[in-house]
N, C-alpha and C positions, 0 to 999 in steps of 0.2 A: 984626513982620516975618512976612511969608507964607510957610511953609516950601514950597521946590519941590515937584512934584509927583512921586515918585516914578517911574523910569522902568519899565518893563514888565520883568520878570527876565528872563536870559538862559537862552535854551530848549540843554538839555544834549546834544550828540548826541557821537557815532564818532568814530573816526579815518578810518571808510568808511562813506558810505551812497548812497543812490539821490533824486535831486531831477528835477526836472519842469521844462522850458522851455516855458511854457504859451505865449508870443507862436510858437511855435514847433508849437505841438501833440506834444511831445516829453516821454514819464513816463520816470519809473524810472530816468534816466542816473545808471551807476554813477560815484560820485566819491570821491575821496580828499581826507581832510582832511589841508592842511600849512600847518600857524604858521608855516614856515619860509618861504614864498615869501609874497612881498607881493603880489603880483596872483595873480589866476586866470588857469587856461589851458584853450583846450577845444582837443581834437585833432581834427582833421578827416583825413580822410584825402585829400585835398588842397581845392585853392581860388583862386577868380580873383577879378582885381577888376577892375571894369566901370565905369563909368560907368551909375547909372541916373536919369532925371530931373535930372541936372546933376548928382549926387551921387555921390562915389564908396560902393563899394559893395563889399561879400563876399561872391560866392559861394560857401556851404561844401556838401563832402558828406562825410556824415558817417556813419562805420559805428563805431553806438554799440554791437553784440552780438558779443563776439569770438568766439561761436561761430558766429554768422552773419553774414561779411564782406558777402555779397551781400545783406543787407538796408540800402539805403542811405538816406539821407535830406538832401535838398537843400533847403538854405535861405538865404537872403537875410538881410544886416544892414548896415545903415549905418557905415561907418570913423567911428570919434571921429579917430585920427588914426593915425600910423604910430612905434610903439616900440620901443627898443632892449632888451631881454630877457637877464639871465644864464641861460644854462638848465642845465637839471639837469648839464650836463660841463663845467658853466664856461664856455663859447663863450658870443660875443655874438650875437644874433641879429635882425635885424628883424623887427618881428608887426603885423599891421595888430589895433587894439585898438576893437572894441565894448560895445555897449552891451543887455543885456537882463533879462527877466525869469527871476527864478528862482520854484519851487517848492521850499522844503524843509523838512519835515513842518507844520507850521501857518503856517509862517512864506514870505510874497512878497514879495520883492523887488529892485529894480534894480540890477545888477549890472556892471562894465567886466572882460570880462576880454579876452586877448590868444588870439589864434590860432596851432597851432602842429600840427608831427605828433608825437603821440603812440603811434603805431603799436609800439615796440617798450616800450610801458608797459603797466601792467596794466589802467590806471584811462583811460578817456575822458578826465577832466579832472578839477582840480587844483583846489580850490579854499582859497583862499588870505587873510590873514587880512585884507584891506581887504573882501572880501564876508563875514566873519566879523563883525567891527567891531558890537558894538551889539546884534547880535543872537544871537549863541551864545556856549555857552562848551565846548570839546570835552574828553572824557574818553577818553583816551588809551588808558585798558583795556577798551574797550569797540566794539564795526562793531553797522554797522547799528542803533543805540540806537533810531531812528525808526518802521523797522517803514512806513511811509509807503506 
């Protein structure tokens, strides 16, 4: 019997570091690592949904520098579909949920997370252990391990 191929190690990072939405043209977005939430959430500081090309659609704008609200950045993502969300107070919430690419530190890959306002958080966005899954393993006493 052929023993399996060994899978590629999981690359160690933070509790906090900084990843890249390259479908996006977007570096350095500050994010928090939580094993406790099963999806990702990116905060936008609001968002519409349109119809584009028959498809529904997100509009996000997104002020990813909290020292610089007025730097904003507007982009476009296709709905996978519309989800019910615990959020961090316990309330239920609905999120329209996409789909994109991430950057973080060697490691790209496609990513669902949920849309939401995270305006009175520290962190842009959340990510959470289904985009963790396979590819990281986080060291808890440690920000920014990546350096990215």
């Amino acid at each position: 019997m052929t023993p399996e191929p060994s899978e590629a190690p999981l690359l160690p990072i933070g509790w906090k570091e900084r990843l890249d939405f390259p479908d996006w043209g977007l570096k350095r977005v500050r994010v928090k690592i939580d094993t406790g939430a099963c999806t990702s959430a990116l905060g936008a500081s609001g968002y519409e949904l349109v119809e584009v090309r028959g498809r529904l659609t997100v509009r996000l704008r997104l002020a990813l520098n909290r020292r610089r609200p007025e730097k904003m950045a507007v982009v476009e993502a296709p709905v996978l579909r519309m989800v019910y969300v615990t959020n961090t107070g316990g309330g239920r919430e609905e999120r329209p949920m996409i789909e994109t690419t991430i950057r973080l530190g060697p490691v790209r890959k496609r990513i669902r997370l949920t849309i939401t306002s995270r305006a009175a958080m520290r962190f842009p966005m959340l990510l959470g252990r289904e985009a963790l899954a396979g590819s990281f393993i986080v060291d808890v006493s440690r920000k920014d391990a990546l350096k990215s």
